[in-house]
N, C-alpha and C positions, 0 to 999 in steps of 0.2 A: 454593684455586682460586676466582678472582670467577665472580661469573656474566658476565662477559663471556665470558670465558674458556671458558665452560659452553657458551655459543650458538656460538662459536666451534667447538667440536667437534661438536657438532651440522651448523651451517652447511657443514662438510667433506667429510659424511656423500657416499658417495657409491652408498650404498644401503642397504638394509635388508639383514639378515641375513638366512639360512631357517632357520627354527626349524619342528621337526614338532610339533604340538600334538595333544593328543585330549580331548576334555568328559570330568570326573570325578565318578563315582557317590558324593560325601563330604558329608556334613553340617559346616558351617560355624556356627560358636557365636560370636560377638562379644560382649562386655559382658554375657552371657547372656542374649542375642536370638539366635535361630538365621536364618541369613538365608534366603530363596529361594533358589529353583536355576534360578530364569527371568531371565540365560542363564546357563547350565554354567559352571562351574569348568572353566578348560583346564589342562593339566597341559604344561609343557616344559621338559623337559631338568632334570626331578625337582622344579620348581617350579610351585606352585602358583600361578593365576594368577584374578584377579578384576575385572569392569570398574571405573574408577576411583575412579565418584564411588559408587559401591556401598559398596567398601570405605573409602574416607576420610568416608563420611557416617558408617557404622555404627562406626568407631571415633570417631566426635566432633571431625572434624578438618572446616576448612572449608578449600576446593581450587578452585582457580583454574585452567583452561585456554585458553590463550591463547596467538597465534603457535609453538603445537607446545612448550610448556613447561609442566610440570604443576609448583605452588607449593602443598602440600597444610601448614596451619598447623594446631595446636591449641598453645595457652597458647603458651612461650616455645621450643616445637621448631618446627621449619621444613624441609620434605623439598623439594626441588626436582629432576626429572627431567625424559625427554625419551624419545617410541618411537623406537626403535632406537638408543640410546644406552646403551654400559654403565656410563659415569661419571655418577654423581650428588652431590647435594650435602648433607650433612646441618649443619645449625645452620654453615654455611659451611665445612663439611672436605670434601674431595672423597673418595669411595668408592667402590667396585664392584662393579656387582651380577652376581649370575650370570647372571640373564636380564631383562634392561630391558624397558622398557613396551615392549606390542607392539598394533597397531590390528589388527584382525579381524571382518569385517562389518559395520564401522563405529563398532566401540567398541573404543574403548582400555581395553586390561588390563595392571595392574601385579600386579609380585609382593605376596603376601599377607606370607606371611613378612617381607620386605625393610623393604614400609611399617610394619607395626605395631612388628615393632624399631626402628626408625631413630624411630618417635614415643614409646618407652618400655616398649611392652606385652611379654607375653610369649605364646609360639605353643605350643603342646600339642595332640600326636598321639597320637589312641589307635584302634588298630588294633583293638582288639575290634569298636568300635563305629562303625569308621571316622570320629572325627570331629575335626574342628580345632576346637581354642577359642584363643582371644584372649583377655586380660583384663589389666586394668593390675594393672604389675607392684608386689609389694607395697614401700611404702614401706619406708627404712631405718629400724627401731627405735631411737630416744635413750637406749638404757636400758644399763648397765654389765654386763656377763655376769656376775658375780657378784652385782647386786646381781637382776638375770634368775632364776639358780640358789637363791638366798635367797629367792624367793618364792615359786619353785614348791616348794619343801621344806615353807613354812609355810601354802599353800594346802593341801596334801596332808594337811596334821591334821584338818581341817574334816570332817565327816562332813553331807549335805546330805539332805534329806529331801525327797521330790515335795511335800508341802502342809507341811512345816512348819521352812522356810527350815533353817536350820544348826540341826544337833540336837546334836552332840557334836564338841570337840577331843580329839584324840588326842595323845598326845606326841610330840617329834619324830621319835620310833625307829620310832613308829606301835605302837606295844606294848602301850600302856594307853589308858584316856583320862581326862583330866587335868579334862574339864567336862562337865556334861552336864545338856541342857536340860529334854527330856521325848522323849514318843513323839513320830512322825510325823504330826501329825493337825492341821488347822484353826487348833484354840485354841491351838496350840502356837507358831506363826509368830510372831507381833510379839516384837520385843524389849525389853524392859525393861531399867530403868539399869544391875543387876547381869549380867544378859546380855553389853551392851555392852562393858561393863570387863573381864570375867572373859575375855572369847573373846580379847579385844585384848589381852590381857594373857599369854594363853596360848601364843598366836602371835608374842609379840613384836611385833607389827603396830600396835599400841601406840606404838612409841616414835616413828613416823614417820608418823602418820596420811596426812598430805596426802602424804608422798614416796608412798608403798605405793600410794596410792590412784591415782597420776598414772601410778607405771609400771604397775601393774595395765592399767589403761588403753592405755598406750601399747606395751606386749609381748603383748595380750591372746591375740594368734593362737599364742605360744609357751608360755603356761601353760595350768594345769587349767580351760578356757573355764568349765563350770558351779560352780566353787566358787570362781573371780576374780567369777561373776556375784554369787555368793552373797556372797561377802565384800563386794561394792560397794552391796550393800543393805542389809548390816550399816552401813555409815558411812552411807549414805542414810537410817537408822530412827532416828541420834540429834538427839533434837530438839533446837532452838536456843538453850534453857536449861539444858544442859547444857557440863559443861567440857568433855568429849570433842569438841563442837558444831566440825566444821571449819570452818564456813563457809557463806553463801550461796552462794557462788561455786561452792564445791566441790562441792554438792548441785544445780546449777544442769548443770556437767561431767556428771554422775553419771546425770542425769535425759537429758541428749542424748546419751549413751553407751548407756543402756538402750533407749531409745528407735530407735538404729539397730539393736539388736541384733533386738530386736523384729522392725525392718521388711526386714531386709536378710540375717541368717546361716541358713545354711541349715540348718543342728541344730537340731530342733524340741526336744531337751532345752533347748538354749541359751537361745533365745526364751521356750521354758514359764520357766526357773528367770528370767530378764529380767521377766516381767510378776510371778512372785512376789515378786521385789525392788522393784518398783513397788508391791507391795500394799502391805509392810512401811512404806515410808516413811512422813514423817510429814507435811508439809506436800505438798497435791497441788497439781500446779502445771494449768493449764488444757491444755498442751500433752501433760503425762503421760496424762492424763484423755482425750486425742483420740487417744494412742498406743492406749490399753486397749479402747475403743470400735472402733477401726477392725479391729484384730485381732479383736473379737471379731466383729463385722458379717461380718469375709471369709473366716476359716478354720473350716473345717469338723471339723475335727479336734478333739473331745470333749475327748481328753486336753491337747491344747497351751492349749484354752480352761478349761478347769479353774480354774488359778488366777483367771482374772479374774473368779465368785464372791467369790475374795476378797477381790479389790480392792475391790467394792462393798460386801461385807458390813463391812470393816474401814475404809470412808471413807465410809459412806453417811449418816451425822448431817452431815459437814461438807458432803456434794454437796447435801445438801437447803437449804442454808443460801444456795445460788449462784443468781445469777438468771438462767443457762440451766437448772435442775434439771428441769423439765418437759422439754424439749430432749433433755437426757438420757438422762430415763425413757423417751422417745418410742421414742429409736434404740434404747433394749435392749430394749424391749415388741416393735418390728419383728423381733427375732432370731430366725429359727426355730431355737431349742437346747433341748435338754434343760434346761439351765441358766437358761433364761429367767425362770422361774414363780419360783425364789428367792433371784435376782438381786434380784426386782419386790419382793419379800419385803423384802428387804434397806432397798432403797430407800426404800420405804411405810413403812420402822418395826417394822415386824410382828413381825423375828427378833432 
């Protein structure tokens, strides 16, 4: 259907429907922003309903109203509706909704549901808590189901420790284990050249470095999240003169992978084992160094800031070397933590 064609039925109209509505007592979560309730959510005819520009701003879509036609765009979708129309138009298909835009006190409300599908998202009710969330829906993963199943087998050998990155491989039956590093403790983290070899070697992980490490990456939401962490810091800690050495490139991927994971997953195990594969690494890159900082400045949380002791204690000869190093020490001398006094340590030489 064109949108001639679209105006055309509109044009025809020869009245609005009557639809009963009632304001609803729901908590609404967008992109995880929770919105206002000044005005109410109407509720008709089982759908939920929210003024336009409310809901196409909060999903990220920019919306056009004009001659009684609403053209709500983000990226390459395009939603085009009309109040009191139940045909609408998605990336040029015609559709139908159950209850179309409707005007009430002088604001046009669309369906919630309608719009955020028809731009990709997905809608989630939860009755305990009465609350909608929205949130884009997750990408399709490029990664081969068995080769999926093959790494979550060879992740599950790892045995991962709170301060002292991967301690031990297991076999793959899980029945013995086949390496083993030390206890869980500080000195025990970094990796050394036989570390490197023997872990990749025991997992097989070895033979496809850069593949492993891309679908790690790219399946992450479907494997063991804190020992895919772990393992991506394992290839992040071999330095550049070594054979094992993927790549800049690769440690470049690795460093903006940890990095979101840091700023954006909500497992505070996730983030904590993310900044301990940051400490391990071996070249700090300036943007890892503003990850680790930033984290520490904003959470309050003892335990998820733990690791980044380590980062400093384990990079603090090369930070000193950098000519924002004052800069540095400024922002962690500001931290009120526990951790502060021998961070400063770290820093100064001292430890």
């Amino acid at each position: 259907m064109k949108k001639a064609g679209f105006l055309l039925i509109f044009l025809v109209l020869l009245g609005a429907p009557s639809w009963a509505q009632e304001p609803m007592d729901v908590n609404i979560v967008i992109n995880n922003q929770a919105l206002d309730k000044e005005p109410p959510p109407l509720k008709m005819a089982g759908q939920v309903m929210l003024p336009l520009r409310k809901v196409f701003n909060a999903l990220g879509a920019e919306v056009r109203y004009e001659n009684k036609i609403i053209t709500a765009t983000r990226g390459n979708k395009e939603v085009i509706m009309s109040p009191d129309v139940k045909q609408a138009l998605i990336d040029g298909q015609e559709t139908e909704l159950a209850v179309p835009p409707m005007v009430f006190d002088g604001n046009t409300y669309v369906p919630l549901r309608f719009v955020a599908q028809a731009l990709g998202d997905t809608v989630a009710f939860d009755t305990a808590t009465k609350t909608i969330t929205v949130a884009a829906a997750e990408p399709a993963i490029d990664v081969p189901l068995d080769r999926i199943d093959i790494l979550k087998a060879r992740l599950k050998q790892l045995v991962v420790g709170n301060q002292g990155a991967i301690l031990k491989v297991r076999n793959i039956e899980g029945t013995s284990e086949v390496y083993y590093r030390g206890l869980d403790d500080r000195d025990t983290a970094p990796y050394d050249g036989d570390d490197q070899v023997e872990i990749l070697m025991a997992t097989e992980l070895g033979t496809d470095i850069q593949g492993w490490m891309a679908d790690s990456m790219e399946a992450f939401r479907l494997l063991p999240k804190r020992e895919a962490v772990a393992f991506l810091g394992l290839i992040y800690s071999i330095p550049s003169t070594s054979p094992q050495d993927p790549g800049e490139i690769i440690d470049s991927q690795i460093e903006d992978f940890l990095i979101q994971i840091v700023a954006e997953d909500p497992d505070v195990v996730v983030r904590r084992q993310a900044v301990l594969s940051m400490a391990v690494g071996q070249d700090m890159d300036p943007k890892v160094v503003e990850s680790v900082l930033q984290l520490y400045e904003t959470s309050e949380n003892l335990w998820e800031t733990f690791p980044v002791q380590q980062f400093f204690q384990y990079h603090a000869a090369e930070l000193r070397k950098r000519p924002n190093f004052h800069t540095i020490r400024a922002r962690v001398e500001a931290v009120n933590s526990l951790y502060t006094a021998n961070i400063l340590r770290y820093l100064d030489g001292e430890e």
